[in-house]
N, C-alpha and C positions, 0 to 999 in steps of 0.2 A: 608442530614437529611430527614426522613421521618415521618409525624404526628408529628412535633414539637422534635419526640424523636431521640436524639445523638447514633449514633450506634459504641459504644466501643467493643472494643477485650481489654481482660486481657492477656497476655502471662504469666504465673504465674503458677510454679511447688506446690507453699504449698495453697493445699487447703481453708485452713484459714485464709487465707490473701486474695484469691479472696472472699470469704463470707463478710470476713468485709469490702473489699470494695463497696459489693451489699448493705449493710447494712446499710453504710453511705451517699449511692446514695440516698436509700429510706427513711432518717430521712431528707436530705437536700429537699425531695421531686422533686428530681430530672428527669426531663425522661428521660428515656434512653432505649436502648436493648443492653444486654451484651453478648457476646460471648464468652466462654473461652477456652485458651488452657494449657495444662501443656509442651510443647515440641517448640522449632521454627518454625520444620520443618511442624508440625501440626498448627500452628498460622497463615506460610503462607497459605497454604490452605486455611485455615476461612477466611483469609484476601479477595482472589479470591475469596471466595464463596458469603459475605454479604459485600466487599466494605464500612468497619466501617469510620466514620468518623475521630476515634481516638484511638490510641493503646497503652495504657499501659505496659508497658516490665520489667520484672523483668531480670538481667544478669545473675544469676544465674540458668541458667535452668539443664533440662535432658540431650540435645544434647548437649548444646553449652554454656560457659563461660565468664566473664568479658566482655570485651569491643569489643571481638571478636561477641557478639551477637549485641550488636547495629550496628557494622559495616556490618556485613550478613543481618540484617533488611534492613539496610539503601540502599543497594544492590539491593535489592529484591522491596523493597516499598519505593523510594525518596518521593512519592508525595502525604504520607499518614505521618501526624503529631503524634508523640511519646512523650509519657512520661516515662521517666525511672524510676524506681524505685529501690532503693537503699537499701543494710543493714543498721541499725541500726547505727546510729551517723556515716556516711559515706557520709557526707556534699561533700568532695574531687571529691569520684571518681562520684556524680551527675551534680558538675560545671564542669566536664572536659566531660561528657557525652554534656551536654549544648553545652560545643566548638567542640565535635564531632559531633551536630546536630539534639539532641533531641533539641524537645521543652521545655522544663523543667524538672525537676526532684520530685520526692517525698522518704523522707526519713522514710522508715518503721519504725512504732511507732511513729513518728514525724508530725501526721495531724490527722485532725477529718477532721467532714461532710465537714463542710464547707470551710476549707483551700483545702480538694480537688477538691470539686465543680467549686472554684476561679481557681483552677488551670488548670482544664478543659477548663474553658471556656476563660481563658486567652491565653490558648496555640491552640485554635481552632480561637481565635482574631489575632493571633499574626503570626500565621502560613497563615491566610487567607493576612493578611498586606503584609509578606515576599512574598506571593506567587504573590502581585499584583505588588510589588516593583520589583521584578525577572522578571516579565512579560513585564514591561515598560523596564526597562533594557534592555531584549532582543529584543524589540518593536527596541528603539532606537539603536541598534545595527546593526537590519537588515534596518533601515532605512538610517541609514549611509553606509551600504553599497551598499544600493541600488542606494543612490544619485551618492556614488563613482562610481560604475560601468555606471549610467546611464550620467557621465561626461565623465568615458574616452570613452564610446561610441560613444557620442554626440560630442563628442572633444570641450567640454566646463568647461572653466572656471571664477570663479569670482575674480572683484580685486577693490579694493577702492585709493582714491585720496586726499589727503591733498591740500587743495584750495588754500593755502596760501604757501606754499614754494613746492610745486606739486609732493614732495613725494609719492611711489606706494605702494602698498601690492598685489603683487600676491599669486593667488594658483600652486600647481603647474604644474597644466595642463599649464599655462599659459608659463610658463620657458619652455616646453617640446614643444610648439609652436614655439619659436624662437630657436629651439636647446642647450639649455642649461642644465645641472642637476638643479634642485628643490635650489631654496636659493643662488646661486651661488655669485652673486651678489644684492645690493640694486636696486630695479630700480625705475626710477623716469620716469616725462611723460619727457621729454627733453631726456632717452636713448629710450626711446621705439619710439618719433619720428625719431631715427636716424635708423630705420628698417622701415620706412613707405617707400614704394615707391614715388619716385619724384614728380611723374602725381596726387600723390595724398595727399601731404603733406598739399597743401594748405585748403584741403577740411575736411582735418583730426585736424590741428590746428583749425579750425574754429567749427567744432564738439563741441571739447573741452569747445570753450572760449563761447559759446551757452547753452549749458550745464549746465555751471557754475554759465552764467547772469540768466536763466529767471526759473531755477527751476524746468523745465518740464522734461518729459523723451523723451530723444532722441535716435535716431539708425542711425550706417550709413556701408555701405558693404566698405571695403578698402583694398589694395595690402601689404604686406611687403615684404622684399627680404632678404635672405636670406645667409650667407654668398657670394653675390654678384653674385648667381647663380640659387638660386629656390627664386622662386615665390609662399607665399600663401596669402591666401581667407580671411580674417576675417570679421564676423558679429559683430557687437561692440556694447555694449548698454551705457546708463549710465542717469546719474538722482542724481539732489543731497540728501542729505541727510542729519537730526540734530542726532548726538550722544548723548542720555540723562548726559551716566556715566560720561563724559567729557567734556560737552559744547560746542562740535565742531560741526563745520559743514564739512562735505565730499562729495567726489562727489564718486559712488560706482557703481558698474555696471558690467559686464560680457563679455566676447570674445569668441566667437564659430568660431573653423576654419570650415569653409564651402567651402576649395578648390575644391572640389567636382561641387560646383553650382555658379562657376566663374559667376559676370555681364558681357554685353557685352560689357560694352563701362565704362572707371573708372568713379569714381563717382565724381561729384560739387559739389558747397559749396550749402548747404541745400536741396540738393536733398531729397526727400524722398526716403525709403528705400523701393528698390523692393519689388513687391508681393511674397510673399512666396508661396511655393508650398505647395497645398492644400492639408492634408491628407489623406490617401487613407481610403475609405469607407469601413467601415467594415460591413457586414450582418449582423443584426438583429440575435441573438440566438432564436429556435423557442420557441414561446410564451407558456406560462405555460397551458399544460393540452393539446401542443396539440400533433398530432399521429405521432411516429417516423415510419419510412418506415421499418417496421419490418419484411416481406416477404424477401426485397431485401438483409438486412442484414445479414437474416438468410440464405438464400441461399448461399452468399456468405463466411461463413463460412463453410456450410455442402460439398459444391463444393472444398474448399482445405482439407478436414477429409478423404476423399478418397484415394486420392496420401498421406498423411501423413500415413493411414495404409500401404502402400507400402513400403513407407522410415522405415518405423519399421521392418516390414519383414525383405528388408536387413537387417539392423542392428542386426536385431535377426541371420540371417546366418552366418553375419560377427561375432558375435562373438561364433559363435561353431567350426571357425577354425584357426590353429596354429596362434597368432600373438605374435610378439615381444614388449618388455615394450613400446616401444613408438606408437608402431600403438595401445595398450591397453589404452594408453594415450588419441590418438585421439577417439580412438570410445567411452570412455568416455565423451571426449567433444561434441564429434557430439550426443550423445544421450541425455546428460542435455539438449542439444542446439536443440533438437527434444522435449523434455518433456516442454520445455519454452515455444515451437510455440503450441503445443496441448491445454495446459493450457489456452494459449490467443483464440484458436479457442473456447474452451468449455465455456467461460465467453459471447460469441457470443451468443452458442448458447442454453444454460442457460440464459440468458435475453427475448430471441424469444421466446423458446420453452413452459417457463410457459402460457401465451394465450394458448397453444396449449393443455392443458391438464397438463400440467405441464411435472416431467425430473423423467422418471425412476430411483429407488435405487438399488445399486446392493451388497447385504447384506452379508458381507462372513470374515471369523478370517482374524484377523490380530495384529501383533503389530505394538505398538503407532513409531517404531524406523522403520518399513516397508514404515510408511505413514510419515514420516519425509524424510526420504531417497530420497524421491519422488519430494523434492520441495528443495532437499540439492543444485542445480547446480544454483536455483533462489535464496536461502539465500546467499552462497557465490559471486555470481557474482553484488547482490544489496549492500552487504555489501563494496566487493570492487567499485563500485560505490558511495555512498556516505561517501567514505573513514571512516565508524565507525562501532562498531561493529554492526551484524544483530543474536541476540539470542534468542535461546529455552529457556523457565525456566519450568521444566513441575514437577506436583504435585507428589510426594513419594504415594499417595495413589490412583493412577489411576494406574487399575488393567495390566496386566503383557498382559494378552490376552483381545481382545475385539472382538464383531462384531457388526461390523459396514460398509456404503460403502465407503473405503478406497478412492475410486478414489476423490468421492466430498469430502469426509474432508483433502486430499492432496490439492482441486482445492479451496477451504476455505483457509488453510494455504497458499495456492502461494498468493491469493488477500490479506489475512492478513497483509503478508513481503510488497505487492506492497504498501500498504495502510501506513505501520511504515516507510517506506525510500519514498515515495513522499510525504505526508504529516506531516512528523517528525519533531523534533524542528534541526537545525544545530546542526552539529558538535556533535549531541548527538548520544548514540548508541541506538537500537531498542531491544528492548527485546519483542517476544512474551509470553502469558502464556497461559500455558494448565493444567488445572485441571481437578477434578470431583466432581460431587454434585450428592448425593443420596443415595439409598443403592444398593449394588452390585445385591443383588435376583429382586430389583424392582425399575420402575421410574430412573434408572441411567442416569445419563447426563454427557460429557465432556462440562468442561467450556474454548473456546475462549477468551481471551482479545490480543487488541492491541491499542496502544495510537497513538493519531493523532491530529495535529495544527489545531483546531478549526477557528484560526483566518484565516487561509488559507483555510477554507472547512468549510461553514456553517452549524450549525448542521440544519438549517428549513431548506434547501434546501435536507439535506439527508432524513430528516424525511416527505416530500413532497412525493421525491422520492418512500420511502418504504410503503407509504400511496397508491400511484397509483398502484406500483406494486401488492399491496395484493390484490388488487381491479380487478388484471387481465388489466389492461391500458395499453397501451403503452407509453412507455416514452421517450423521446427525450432527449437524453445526448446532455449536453454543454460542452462536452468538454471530452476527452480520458481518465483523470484520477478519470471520475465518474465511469467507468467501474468495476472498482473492488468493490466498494458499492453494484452497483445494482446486480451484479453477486454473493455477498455475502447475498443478502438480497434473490433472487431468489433461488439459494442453499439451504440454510437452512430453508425455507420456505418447497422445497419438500422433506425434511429429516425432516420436522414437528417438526422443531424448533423455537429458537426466536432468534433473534437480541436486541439488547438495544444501544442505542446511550446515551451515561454520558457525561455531562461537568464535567470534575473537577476541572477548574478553569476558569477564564475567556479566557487563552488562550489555555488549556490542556483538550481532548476531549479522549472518549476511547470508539473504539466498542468493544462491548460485547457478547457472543455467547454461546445458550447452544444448543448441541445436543447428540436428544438419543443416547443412546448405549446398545449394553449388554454383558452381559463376555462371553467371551469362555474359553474352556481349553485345547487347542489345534489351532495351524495356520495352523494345517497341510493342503496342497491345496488338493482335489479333486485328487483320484490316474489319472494317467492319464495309459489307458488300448491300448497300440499299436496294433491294429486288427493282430490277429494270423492266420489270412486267408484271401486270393484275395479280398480285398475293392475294390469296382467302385464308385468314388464322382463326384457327376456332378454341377463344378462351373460357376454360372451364373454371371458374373460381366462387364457392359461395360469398368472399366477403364484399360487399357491396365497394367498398373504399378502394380495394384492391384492385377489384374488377376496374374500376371505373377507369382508375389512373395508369392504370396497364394498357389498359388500349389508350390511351390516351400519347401513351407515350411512343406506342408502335405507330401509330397513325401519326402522329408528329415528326416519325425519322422517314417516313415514305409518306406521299400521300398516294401510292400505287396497293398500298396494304388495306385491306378492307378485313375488319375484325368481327365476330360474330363471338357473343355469349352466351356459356351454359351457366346455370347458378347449383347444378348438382350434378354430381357422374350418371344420373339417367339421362339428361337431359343431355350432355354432352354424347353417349351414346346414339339417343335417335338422333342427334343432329350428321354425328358421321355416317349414319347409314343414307340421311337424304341429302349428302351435300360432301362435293369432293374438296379438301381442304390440303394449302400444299405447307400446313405444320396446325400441331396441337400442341398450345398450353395447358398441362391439366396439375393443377392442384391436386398433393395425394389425399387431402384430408376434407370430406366434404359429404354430406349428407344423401340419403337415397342410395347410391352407390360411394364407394369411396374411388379415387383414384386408380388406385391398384384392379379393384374390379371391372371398373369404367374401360382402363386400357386390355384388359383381356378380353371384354365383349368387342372392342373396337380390332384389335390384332386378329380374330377372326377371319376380317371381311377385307379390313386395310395394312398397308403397308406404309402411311402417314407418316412422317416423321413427328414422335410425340417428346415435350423436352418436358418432365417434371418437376411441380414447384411444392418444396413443405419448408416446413416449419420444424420436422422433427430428425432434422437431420444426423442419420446412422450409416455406418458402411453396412448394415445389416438392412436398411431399409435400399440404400441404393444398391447390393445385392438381388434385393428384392423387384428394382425396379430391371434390371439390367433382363432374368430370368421371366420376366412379362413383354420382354420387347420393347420398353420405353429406352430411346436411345439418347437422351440426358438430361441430366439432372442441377438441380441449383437448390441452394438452402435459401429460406426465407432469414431477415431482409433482404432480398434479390435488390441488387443496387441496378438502375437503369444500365449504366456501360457493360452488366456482366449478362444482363438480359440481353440485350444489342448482339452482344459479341455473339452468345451461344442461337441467337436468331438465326445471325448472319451466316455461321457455319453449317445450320443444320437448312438453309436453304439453298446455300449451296451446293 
């Protein structure tokens, strides 16, 4: 809620029924802000766009019918509270809407002001209760599993004692210590000393009967054997206890096999129990606000963006010749499994690169099913990782073509899925949504959402984050799966967007994303023009792989292209002084000379057309290039088609 005022959606095809219910808001004196829709499919949208508190639904719509519409709501929006809205004395189908999972019902003609009012705020009571009730639920749910996992880890179990006839209760980690299945038999302490080793029976009975006199807690390390042939470790505790519900008193306590950290010598009566080994010391995470080594990071991504434009290259060759369905197979996989590794380099260096100036756009048609495509081999392979589904839900009225830069809002989507399946509730599925907010001629936005476990990811700790980052700071990630925040907050910040971080419940978080856009009417690419006559390209690139498959690839789209190579910016100098060339590829980053110096010895003498290739892509670095004369530029991994295209133009 915002300003005290409830923000409803009416899903409601007759006119006159949304009026009267503004009309009963405004006698109850109600606040609120109302949205309306006549259609579902248009309600969901509104829903993405203003995030209402509460939705009223009428079944009867334009699209969609009876019970089939709260079930596509409910689909669409589990974690947004509904009231349905019913025909006329049709009491029936609003109590079974109820057991399908609205919040309540209203029977048209059957409420004034104030029975709706009531019912408003009963079902925004009542829904907030369920949602806190579901939460503990699932609190205690991951917390028992947690204990479980962290017992059969620990290979620790707990078990209680009956003082008076010395009846047992194990768990049954305990049964799985003496090799037994779970329950098998009752055990009592008189079987369990009949597993204590010989040397240390004596010390083990006297445990017991110590235990039991003086009421303290004891511990002692002791042998069992094992079908008369293995030997384990146990850690043993125990400490009595008074049971309220029953009056008893018990002795209760716990057994960890620690075969692992055998004593050296068995244990006597009242020894104390070994020092344990100390836990290993963990580093300090660096302290808030201070400087992450952001140079080395970023280098060390820009340094593997090179060899990965090579790996594309091939792949680009591999697939212009004959393969059979299965090798089409593999180079499907190996190419997801190439877009996977780019994605996590560009999150690199979209976190570094904003200090630097911030992260060139590169603006150009496409559709919304090109930039899905993009991040399909990361929805399928997260989804089969956390065994549930990973889905698109994308808005009916986001337009057919857009432009926009396809690469960051694919590199937006990959962080989005990483953010729904590392931070998701179990066992649930991850739907992203993609909308649009504005009007098509102006101001148009696509709207991002993904939902994320709050309780596992602070929202202060994000919102600290996107505080340093607009500020230009460097930030010091704690930890691998902050990566996709900061690289979603650094993204959309130079696509001059916004981010929002929502609680929507105490344990249910959702980031939020708008960015511009504008229509196109047409994806068509850039024609791409094969020189009709003897090209000379002179490629300037230290890395071997790169170099190799770059001409490789020019000389594959022309065989009229003849390619020469420099392996440093000197070398690429004398070669333009002896030899006229009608385009230069120069790498900016390269030894002896670098790029930048290369083309200001060459600007001199020529007026070349030179197209720049790095790895460390900044609007401060293509400032940089623009003011030496290079007339354009590309970030590494340069995918063949964008190389092609910026050939084609700059030899024209």
């Amino acid at each position: 809620m915002i300003s005290n005022q409830t923000k409803i959606l009416i899903i409601e095809d007759n006119p006159a029924d949304i009026t009267l219910i503004r009309a009963y808001l405004d006698e109850a004196r109600f606040k609120y802000l109302l949205y309306a829709s006549d259609s579902l499919g248009e309600g969901i949208d509104l829903l993405w766009e203003h995030n209402p508190d509460l939705v009223l639904l009428d079944l009867n719509l334009l699209d969609v019918e009876g019970f089939k519409t709260l079930q596509l709501f409910r689909e669409k929006a589990p974690d947004v509270p509904v009231i349905v809205m019913t025909g006329f004395k049709n009491e029936i189908m609003g109590i079974q809407s109820v057991r399908a999972g609205a919040q309540d019902f209203l029977v048209k003609g059957d409420f004034d002001s104030r029975s709706l009012v009531r019912t408003i705020r009963y079902s925004l009571q009542r829904f907030e209760a369920q949602a806190r009730l579901q939460e503990k639920a699932e609190e205690l749910i991951q917390k028992e599993r947690r204990n479980r996992l962290a017992h059969q880890i620990a290979r620790f179990g707990r078990w209680e004692m009956n003082i008076i006839d010395n009846s047992m209760k194990w768990e049954d980690d305990i049964f799985d210590f003496f090799g037994f299945p779970p329950n098998s038999f009752s055990p009592s302490l008189s079987e369990y000393l009949k597993y204590v080793h010989v040397e240390d029976k004596a010390a083990v009975e006297q445990f017991f009967e110590t235990a039991i006199k003086d009421g303290e807690s004891h511990n002692i390390r002791h042998r069992i054997v094992i079908n008369n042939t293995k030997i384990k470790h146990l850690l043993v505790s125990a400490q009595v206890s008074y049971v309220e519900k029953d009056n008893s008193v018990v002795l209760m306590g716990s057994i960890q096999d620690v075969s692992g950290q055998q004593p050296a010598a068995p244990p006597k009566a009242k020894q104390p129990l070994a020092e344990e080994k100390k836990p290993e010391v963990i580093p300090p995470s660096p302290k808030e606000g201070s400087t992450a080594p952001a140079p080395q990071n970023f280098n060390f991504a820009s340094s593997l963006l090179t060899p990965v434009s090579g790996v594309m290259n091939y792949l680009h060759l591999l697939g212009d010749t004959p393969l059979n369905e299965r090798q089409q197979e593999l180079l499907q996989g190996a190419t997801g499994a190439l877009e996977n590794l780019t994605f996590a380099l560009h999150n690199w260096t979209a976190l570094h690169s904003f200090g630097q100036q911030g992260l060139n756009a590169r603006v150009e048609a496409a559709t919304l099913q090109e930039i899905l495509s993009a991040v399909e081999f990361i929805r399928a392979a997260r989804a089969s990782q956390i065994n549930a589904p990973v889905k698109w839900s994308v808005s009916q009225k986001l337009p057919e073509y857009i432009k926009a830069d396809k690469e960051k809002l694919g590199q937006i989507l990959f962080n989005l899925v990483e953010i729904g399946t590392d931070f998701g509730l179990a066992d649930k599925e991850v739907t992203i949504n993609i909308g649009v907010k504005g009007s098509r001629d102006a101001d148009l936005k696509i709207l991002l959402k993904a939902p994320f476990n709050s309780m596992a990811f602070p929202l202060s700790r994000l919102q600290e984050m996107q505080c340093s980052l607009a500020a230009n700071e460097a930030v010091a990630l704690q930890g691998e799966k902050e990566m996709p925040f900061a690289a979603i907050f650094q993204i959309t910040a130079a696509l001059k967007g916004k981010v929002e971080l929502l609680r929507k419940t105490s344990r249910k978080a959702e980031v939020r994303l708008e960015v511009p856009i504008l229509t196109a009417t047409t994806t068509a690419p850039k024609a791409l023009y094969p020189p009709s006559s003897p090209t000379r390209i002179l490629l300037a690139e230290d890395h071997e792989l790169s170099r190799l498959t770059t001409r490789e690839v020019l000389s594959q789209w022309s065989p009229l292209i003849n390619v020469d190579t420099a392996k440093d910016g000197q070398e690429a100098v004398e070669a333009a002084q002896s030899q006229l060339y009608h385009l230069i590829l120069m790498d900016l980053q390269m030894p002896a000379l670098s790029g930048i110096e290369a083309a200001i010895q060459i600007r001199k003498q020529s007026d070349t057309p030179i197209l720049a290739l790095t790895a460390t892509a900044s609007q401060e670095e293509r400032d940089r290039c623009r003011m030496v004369g290079i007339n354009s530029y590309l970030a590494k991994p340069v995918r063949p088609e964008h190389l092609l295209q910026e050939v084609s133009q700059l030899l024209a």
